[in-house]
PyMOL Python script that loads the backbone (N, CA, C, O; Angstrom):
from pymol import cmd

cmd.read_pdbstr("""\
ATOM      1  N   UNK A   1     -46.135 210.421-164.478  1.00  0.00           N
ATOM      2  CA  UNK A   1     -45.242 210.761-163.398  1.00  0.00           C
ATOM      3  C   UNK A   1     -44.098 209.761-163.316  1.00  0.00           C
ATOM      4  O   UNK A   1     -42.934 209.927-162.952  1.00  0.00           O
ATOM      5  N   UNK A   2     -44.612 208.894-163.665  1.00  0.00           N
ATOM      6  CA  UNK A   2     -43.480 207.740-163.396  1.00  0.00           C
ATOM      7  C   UNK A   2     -42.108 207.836-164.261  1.00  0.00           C
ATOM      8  O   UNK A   2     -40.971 207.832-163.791  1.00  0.00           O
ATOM      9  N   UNK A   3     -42.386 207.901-165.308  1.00  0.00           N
ATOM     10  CA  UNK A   3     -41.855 208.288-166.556  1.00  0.00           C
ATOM     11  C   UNK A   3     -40.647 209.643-165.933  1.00  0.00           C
ATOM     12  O   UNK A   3     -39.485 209.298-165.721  1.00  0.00           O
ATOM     13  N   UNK A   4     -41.044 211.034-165.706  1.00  0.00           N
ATOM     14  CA  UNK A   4     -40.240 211.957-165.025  1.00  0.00           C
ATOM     15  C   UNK A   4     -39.493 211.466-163.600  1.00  0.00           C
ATOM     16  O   UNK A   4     -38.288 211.679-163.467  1.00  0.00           O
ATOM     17  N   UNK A   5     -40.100 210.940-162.765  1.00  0.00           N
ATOM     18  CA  UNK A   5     -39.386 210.200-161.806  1.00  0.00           C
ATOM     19  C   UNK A   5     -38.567 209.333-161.959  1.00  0.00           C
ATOM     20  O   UNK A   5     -37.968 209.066-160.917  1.00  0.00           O
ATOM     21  N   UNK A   6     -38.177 208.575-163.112  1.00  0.00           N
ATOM     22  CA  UNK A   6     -37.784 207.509-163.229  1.00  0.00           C
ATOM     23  C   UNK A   6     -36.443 207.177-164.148  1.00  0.00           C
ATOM     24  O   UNK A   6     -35.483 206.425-163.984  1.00  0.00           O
ATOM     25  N   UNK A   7     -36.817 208.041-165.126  1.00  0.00           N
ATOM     26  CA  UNK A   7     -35.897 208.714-166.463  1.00  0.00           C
ATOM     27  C   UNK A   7     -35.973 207.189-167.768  1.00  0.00           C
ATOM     28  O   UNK A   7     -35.994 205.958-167.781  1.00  0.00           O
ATOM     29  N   UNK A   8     -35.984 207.864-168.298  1.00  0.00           N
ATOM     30  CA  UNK A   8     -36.279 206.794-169.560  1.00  0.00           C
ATOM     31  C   UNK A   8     -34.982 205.885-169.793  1.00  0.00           C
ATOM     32  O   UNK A   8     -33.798 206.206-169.895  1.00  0.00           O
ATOM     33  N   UNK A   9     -35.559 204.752-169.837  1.00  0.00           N
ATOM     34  CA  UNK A   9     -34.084 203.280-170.188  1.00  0.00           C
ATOM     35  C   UNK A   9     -33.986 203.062-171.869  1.00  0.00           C
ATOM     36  O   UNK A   9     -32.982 202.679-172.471  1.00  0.00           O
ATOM     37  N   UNK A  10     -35.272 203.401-172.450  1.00  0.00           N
ATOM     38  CA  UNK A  10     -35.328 203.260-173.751  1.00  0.00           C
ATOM     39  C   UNK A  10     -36.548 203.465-174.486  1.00  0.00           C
ATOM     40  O   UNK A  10     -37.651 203.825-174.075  1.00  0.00           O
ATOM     41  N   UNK A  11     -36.109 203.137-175.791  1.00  0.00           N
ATOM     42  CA  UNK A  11     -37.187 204.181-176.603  1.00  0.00           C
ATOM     43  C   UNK A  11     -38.840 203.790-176.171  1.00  0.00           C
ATOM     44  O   UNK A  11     -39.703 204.638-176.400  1.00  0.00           O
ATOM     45  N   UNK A  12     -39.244 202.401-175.507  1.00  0.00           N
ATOM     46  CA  UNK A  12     -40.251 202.218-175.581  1.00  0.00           C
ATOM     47  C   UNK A  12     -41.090 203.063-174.246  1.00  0.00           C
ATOM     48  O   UNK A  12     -42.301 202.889-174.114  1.00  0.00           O
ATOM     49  N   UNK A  13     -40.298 204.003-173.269  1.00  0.00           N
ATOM     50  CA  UNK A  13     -41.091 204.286-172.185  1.00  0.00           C
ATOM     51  C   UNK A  13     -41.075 205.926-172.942  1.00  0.00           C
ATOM     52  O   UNK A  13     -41.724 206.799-172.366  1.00  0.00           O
ATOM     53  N   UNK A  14     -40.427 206.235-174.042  1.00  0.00           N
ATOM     54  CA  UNK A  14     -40.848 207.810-174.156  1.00  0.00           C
ATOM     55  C   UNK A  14     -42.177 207.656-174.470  1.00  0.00           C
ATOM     56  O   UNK A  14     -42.628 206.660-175.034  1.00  0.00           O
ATOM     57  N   UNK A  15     -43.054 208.962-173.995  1.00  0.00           N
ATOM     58  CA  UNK A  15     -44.354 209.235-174.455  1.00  0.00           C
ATOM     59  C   UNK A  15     -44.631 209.387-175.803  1.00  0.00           C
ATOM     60  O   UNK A  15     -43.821 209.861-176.600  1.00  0.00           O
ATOM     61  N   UNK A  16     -45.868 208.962-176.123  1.00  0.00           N
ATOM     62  CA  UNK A  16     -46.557 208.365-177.529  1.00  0.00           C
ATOM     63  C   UNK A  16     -46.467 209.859-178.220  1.00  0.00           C
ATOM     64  O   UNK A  16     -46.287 209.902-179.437  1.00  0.00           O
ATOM     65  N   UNK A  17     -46.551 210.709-177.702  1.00  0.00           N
ATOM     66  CA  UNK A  17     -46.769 211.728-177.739  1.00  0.00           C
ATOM     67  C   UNK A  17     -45.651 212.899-178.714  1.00  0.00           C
ATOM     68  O   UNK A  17     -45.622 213.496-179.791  1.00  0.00           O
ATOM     69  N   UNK A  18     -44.597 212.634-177.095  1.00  0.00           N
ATOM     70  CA  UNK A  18     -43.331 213.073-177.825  1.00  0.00           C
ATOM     71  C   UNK A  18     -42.673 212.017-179.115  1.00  0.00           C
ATOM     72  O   UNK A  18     -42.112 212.260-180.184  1.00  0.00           O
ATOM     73  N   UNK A  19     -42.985 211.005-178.543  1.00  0.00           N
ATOM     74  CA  UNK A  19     -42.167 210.310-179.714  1.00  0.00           C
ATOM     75  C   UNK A  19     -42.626 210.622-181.004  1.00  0.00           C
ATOM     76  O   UNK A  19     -41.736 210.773-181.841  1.00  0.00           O
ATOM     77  N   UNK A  20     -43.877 210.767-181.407  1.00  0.00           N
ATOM     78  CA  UNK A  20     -44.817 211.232-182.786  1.00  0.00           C
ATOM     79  C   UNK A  20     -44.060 212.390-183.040  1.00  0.00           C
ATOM     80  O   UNK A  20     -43.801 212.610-184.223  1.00  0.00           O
ATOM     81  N   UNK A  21     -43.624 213.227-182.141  1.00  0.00           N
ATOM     82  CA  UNK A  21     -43.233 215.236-181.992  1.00  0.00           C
ATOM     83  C   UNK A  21     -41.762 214.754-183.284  1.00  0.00           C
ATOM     84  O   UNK A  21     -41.561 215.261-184.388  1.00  0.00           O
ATOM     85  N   UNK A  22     -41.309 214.113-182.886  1.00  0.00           N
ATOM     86  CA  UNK A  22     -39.690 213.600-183.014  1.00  0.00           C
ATOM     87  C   UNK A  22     -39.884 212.933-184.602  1.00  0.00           C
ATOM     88  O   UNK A  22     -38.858 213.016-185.277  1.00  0.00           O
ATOM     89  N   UNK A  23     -40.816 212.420-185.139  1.00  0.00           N
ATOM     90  CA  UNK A  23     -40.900 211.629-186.187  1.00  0.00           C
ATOM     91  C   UNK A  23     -41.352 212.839-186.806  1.00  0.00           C
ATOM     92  O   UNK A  23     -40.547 212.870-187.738  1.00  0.00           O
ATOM     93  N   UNK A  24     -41.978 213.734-186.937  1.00  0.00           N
ATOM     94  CA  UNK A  24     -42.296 214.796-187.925  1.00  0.00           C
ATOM     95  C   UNK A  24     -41.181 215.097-188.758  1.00  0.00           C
ATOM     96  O   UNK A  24     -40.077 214.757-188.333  1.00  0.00           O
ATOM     97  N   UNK A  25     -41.265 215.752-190.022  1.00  0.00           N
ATOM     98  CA  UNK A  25     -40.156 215.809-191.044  1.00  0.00           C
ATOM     99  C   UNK A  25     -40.038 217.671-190.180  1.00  0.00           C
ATOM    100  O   UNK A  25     -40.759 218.298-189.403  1.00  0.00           O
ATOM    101  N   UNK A  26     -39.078 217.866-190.694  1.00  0.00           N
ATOM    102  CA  UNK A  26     -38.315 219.365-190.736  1.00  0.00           C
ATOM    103  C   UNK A  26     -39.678 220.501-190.428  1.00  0.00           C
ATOM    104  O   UNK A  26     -40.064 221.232-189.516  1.00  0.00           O
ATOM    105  N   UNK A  27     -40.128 220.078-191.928  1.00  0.00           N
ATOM    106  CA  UNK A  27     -41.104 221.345-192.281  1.00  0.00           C
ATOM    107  C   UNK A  27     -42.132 220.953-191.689  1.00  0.00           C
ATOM    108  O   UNK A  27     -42.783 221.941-191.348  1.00  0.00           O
ATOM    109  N   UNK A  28     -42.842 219.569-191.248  1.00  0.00           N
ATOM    110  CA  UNK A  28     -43.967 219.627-190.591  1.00  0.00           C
ATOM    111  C   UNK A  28     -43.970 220.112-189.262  1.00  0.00           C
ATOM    112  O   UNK A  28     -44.829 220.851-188.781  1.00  0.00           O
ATOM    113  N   UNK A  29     -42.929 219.645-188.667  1.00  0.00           N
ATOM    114  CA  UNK A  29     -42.900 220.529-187.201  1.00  0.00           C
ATOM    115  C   UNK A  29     -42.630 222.169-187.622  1.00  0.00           C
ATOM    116  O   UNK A  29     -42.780 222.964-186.694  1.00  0.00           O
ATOM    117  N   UNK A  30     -42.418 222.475-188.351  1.00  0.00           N
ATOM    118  CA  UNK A  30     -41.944 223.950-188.808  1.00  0.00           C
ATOM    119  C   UNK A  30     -44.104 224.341-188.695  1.00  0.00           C
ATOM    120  O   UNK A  30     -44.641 225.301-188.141  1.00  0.00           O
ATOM    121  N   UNK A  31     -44.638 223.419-189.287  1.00  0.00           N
ATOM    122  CA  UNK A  31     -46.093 224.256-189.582  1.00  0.00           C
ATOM    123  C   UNK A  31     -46.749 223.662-188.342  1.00  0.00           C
ATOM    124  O   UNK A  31     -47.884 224.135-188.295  1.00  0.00           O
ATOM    125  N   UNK A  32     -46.523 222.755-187.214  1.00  0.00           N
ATOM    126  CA  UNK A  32     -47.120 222.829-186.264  1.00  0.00           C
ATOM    127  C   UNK A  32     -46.430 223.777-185.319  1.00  0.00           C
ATOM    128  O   UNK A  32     -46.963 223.864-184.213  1.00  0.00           O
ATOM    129  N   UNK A  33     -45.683 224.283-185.464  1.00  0.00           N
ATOM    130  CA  UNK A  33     -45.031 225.004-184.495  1.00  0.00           C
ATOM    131  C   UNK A  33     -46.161 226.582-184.869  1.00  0.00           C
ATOM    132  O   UNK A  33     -46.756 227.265-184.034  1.00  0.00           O
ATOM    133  N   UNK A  34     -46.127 226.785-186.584  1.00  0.00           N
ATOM    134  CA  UNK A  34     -47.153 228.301-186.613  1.00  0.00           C
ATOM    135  C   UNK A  34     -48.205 228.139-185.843  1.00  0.00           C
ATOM    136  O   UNK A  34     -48.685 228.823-184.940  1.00  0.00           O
ATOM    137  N   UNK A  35     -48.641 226.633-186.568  1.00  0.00           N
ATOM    138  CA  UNK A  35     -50.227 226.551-185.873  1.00  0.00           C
ATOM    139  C   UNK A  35     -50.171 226.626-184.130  1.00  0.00           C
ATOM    140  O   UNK A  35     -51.059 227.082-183.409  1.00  0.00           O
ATOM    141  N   UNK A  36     -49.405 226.284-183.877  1.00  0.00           N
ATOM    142  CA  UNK A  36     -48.899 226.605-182.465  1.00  0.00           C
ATOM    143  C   UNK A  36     -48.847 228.073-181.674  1.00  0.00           C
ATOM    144  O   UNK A  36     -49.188 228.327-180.519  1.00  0.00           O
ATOM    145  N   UNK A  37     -48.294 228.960-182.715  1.00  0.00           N
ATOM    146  CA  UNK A  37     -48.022 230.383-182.457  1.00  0.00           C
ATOM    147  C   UNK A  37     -49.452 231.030-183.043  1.00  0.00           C
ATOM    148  O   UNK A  37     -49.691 232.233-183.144  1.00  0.00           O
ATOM    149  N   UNK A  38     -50.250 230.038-183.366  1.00  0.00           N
ATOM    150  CA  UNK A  38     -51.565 230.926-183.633  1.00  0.00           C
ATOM    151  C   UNK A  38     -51.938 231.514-184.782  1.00  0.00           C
ATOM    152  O   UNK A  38     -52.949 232.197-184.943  1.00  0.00           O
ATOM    153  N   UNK A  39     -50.697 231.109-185.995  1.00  0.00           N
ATOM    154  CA  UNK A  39     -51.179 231.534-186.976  1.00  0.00           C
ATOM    155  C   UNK A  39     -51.970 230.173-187.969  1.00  0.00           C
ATOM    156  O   UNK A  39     -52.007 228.945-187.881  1.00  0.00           O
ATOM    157  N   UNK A  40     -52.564 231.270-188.959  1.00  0.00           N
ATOM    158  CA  UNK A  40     -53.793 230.545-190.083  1.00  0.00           C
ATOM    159  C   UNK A  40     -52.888 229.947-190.940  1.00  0.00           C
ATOM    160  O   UNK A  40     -51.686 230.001-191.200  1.00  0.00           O
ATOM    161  N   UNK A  41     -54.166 229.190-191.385  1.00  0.00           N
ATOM    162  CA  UNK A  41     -53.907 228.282-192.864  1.00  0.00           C
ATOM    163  C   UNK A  41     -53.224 229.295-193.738  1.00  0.00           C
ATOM    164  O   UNK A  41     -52.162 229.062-194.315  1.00  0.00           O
ATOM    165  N   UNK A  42     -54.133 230.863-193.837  1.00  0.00           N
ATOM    166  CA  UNK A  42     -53.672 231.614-194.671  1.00  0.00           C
ATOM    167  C   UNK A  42     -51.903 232.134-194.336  1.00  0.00           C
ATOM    168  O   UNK A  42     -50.932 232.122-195.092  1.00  0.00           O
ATOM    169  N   UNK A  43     -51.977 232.387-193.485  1.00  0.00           N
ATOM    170  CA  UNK A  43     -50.679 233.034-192.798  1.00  0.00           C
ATOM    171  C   UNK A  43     -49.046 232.454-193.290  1.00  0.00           C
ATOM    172  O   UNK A  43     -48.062 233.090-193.667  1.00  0.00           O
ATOM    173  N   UNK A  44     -49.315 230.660-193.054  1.00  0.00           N
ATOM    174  CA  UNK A  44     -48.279 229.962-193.206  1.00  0.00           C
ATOM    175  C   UNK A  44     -47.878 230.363-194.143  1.00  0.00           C
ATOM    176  O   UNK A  44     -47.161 231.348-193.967  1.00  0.00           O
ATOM    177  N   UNK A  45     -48.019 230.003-195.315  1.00  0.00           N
ATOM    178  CA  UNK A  45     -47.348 229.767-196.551  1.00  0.00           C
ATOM    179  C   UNK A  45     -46.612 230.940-196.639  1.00  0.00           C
ATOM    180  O   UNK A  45     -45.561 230.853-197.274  1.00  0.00           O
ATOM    181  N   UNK A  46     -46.866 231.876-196.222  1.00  0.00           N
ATOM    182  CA  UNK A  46     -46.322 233.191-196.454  1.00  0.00           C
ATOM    183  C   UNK A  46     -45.220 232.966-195.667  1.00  0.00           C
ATOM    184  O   UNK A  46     -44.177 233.115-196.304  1.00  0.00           O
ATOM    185  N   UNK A  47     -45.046 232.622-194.367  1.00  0.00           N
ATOM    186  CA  UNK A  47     -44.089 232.305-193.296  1.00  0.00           C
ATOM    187  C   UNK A  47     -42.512 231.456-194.235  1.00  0.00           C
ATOM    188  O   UNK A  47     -41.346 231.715-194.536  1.00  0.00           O
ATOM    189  N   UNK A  48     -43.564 230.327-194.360  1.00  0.00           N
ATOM    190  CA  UNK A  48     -42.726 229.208-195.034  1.00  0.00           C
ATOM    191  C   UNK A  48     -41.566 229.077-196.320  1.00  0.00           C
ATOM    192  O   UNK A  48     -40.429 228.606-196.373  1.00  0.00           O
ATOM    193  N   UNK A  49     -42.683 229.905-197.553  1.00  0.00           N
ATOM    194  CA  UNK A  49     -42.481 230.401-198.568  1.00  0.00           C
ATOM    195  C   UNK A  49     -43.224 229.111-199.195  1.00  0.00           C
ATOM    196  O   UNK A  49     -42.648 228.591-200.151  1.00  0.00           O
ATOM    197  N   UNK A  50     -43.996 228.747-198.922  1.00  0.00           N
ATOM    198  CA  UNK A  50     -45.071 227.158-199.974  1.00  0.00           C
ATOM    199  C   UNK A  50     -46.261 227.613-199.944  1.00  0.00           C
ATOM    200  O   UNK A  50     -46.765 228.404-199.148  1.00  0.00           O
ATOM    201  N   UNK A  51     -46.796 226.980-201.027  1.00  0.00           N
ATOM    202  CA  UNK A  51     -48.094 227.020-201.007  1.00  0.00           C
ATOM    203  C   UNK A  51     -49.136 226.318-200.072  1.00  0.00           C
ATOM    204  O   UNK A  51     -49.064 225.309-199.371  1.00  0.00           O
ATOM    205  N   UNK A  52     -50.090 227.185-200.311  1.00  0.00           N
ATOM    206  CA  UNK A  52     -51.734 226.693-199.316  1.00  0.00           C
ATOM    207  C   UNK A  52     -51.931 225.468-199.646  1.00  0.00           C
ATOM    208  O   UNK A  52     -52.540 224.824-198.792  1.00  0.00           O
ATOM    209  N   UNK A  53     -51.542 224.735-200.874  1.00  0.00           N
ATOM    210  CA  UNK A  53     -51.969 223.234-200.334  1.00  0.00           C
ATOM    211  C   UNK A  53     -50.877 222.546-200.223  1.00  0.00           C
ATOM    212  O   UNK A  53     -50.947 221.405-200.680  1.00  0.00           O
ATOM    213  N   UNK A  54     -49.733 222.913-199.693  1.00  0.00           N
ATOM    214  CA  UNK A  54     -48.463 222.493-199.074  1.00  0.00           C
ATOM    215  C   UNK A  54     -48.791 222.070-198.025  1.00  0.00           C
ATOM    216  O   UNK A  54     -48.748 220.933-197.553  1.00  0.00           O
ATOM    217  N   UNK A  55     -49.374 223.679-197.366  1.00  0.00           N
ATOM    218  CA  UNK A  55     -49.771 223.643-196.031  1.00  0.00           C
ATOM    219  C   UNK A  55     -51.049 222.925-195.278  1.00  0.00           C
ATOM    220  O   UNK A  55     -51.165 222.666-194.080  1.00  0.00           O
ATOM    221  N   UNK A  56     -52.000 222.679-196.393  1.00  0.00           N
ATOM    222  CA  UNK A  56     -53.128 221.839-195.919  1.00  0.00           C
ATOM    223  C   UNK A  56     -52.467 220.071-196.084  1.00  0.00           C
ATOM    224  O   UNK A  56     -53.124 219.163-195.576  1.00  0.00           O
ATOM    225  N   UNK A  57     -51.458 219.833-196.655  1.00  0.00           N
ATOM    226  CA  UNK A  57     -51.045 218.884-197.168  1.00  0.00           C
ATOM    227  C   UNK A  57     -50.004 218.448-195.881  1.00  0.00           C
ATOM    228  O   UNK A  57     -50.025 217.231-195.697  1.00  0.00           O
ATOM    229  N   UNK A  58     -49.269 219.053-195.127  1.00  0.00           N
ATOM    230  CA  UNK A  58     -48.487 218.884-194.204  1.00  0.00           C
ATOM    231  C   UNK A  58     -49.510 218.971-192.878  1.00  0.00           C
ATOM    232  O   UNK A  58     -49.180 218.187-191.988  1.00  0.00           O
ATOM    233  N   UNK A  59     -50.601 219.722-192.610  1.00  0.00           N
ATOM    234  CA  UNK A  59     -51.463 219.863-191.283  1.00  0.00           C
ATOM    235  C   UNK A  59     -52.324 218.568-191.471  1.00  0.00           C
ATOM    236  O   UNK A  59     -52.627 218.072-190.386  1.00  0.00           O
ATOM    237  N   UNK A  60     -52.745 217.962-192.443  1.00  0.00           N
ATOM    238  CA  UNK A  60     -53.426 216.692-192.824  1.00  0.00           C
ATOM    239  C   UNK A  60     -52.489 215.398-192.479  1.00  0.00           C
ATOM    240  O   UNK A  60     -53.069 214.399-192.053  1.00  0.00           O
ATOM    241  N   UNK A  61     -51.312 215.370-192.614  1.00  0.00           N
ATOM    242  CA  UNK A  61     -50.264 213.754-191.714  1.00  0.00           C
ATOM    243  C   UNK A  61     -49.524 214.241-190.509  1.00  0.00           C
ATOM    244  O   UNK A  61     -48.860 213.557-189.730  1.00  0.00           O
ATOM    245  N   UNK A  62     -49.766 215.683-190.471  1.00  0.00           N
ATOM    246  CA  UNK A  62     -49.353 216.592-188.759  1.00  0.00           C
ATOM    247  C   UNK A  62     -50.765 215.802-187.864  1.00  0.00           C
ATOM    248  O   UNK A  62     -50.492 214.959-187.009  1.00  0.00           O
ATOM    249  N   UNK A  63     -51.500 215.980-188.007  1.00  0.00           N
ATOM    250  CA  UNK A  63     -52.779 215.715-187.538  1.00  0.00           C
ATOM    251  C   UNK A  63     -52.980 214.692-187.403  1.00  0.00           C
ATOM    252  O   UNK A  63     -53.487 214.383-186.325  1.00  0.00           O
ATOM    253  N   UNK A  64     -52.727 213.709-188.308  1.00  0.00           N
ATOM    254  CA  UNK A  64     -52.893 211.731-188.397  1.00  0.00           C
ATOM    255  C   UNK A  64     -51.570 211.450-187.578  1.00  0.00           C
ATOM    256  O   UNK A  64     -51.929 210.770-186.616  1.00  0.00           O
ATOM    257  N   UNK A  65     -50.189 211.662-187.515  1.00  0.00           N
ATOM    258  CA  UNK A  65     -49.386 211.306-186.932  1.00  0.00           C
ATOM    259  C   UNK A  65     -49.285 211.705-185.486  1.00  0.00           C
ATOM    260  O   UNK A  65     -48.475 211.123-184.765  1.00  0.00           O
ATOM    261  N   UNK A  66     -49.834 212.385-185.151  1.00  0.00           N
ATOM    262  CA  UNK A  66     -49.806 213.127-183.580  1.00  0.00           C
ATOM    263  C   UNK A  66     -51.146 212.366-183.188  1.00  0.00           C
ATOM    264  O   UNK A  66     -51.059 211.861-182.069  1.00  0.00           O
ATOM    265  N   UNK A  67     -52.048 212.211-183.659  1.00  0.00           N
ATOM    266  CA  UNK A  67     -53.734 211.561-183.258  1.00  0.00           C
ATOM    267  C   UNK A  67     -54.163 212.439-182.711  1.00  0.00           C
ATOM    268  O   UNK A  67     -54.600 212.332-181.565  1.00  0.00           O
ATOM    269  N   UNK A  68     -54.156 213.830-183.549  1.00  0.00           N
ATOM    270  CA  UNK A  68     -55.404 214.715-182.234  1.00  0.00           C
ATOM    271  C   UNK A  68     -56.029 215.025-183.959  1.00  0.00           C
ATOM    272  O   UNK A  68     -55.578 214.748-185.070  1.00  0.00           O
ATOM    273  N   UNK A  69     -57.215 215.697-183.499  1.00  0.00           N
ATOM    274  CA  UNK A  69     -58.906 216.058-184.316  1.00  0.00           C
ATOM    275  C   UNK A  69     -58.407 217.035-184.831  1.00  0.00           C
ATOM    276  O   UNK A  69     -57.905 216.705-185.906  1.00  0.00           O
ATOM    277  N   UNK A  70     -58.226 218.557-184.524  1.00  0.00           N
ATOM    278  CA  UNK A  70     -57.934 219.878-184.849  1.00  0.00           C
ATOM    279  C   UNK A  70     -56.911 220.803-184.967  1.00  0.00           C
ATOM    280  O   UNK A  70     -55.763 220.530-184.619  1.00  0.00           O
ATOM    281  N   UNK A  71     -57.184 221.722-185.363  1.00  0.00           N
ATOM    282  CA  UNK A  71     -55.776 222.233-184.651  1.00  0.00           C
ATOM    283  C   UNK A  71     -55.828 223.429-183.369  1.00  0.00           C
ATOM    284  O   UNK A  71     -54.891 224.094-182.925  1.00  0.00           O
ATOM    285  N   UNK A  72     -57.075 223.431-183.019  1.00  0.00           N
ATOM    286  CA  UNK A  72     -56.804 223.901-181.379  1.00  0.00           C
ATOM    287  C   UNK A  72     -56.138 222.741-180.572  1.00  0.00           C
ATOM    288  O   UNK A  72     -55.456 223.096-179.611  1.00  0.00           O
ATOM    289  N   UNK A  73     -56.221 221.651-180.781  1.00  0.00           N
ATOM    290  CA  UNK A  73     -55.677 220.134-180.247  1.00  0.00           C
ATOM    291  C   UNK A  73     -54.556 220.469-181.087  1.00  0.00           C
ATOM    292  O   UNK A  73     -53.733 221.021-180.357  1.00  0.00           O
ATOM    293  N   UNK A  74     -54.125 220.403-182.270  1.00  0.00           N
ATOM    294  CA  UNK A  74     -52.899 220.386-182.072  1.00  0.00           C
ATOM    295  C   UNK A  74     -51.983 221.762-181.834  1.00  0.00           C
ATOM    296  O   UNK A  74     -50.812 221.772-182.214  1.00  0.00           O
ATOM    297  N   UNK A  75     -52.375 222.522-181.408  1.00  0.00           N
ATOM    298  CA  UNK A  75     -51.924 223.916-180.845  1.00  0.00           C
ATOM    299  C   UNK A  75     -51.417 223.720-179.580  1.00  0.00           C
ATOM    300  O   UNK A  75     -50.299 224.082-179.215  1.00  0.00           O
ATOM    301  N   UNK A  76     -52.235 223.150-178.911  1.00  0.00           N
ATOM    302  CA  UNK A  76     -52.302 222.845-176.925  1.00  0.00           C
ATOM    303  C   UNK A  76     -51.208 221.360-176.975  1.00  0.00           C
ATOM    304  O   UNK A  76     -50.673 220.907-175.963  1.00  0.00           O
ATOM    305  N   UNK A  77     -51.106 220.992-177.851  1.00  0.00           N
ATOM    306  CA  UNK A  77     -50.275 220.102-178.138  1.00  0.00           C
ATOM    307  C   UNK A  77     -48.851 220.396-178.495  1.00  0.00           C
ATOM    308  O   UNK A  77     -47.866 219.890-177.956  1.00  0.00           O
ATOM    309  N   UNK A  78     -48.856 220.932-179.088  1.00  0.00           N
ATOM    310  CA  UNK A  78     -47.385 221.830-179.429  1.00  0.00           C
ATOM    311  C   UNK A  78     -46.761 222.689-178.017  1.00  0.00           C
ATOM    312  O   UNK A  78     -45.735 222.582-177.344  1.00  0.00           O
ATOM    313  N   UNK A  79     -47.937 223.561-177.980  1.00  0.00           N
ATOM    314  CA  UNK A  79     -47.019 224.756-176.717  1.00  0.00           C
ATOM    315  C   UNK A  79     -46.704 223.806-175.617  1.00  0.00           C
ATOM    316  O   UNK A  79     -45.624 224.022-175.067  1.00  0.00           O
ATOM    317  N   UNK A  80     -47.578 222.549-175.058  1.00  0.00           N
ATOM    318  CA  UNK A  80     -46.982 221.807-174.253  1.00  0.00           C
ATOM    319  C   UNK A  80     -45.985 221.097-174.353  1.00  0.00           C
ATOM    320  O   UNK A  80     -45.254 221.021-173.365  1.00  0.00           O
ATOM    321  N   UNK A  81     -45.622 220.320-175.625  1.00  0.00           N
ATOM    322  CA  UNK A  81     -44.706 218.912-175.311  1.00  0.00           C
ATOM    323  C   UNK A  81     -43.501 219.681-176.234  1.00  0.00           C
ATOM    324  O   UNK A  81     -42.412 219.844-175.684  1.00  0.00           O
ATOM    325  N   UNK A  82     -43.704 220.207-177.784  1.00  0.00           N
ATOM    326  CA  UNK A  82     -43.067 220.499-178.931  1.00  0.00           C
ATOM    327  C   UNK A  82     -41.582 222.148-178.317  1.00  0.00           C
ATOM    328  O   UNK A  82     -40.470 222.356-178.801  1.00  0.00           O
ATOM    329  N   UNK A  83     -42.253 222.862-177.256  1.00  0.00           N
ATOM    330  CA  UNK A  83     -41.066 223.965-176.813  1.00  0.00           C
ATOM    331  C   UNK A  83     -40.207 223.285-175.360  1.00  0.00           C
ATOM    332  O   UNK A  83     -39.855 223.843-174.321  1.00  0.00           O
ATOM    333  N   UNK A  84     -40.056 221.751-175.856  1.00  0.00           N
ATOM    334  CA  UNK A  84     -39.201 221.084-174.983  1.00  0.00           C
ATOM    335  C   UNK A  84     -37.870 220.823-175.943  1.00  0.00           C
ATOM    336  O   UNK A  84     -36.787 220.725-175.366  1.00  0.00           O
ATOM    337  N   UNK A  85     -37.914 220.714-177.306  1.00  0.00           N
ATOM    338  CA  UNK A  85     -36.967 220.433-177.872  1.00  0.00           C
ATOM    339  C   UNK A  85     -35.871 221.754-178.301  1.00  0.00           C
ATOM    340  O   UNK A  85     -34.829 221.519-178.913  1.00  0.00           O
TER     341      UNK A  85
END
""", "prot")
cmd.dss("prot")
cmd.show_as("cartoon", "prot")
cmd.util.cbc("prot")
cmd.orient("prot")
């Protein structure tokens, strides 16, 4: 709350959160955004135009760089913080 009340002075009060959102390359936010919209491992690549271990290859440092377990975590993660940008 404080943070929205307050407005950010600099980079160190943005959330850990968003700030991780912001460091993703192009295409990794491109495949948390599917996994976001609910689509599969299978689904992406087709979306994207890359291959399945593109896509397991980008959801594997999507996953380490954000710090969540899954991707229902990083789904609930996306529709919240990621359709701010």
């Amino acid at each position: 709350m404080q943070f929205l009340t307050s407005g950010p002075t600099g980079p160190a009060e943005i959330p850990t959160q968003l700030s991780a959102l912001t460091r993703l390359t192009e295409r990794q936010r491109a495949v948390a955004l599917l996994v976001g919209d609910g689509m599969s491992n299978g689904e992406i690549p087709a979306q994207l135009f890359v291959s399945d271990a593109t896509v397991k290859s980008h959801l594997t440092t999507v996953l380490g760089r954000l710090g969540v377990r899954s991707r229902p975590e990083l789904a609930i993660l996306v529709n919240s913080t990621a359709r701010q940008f």
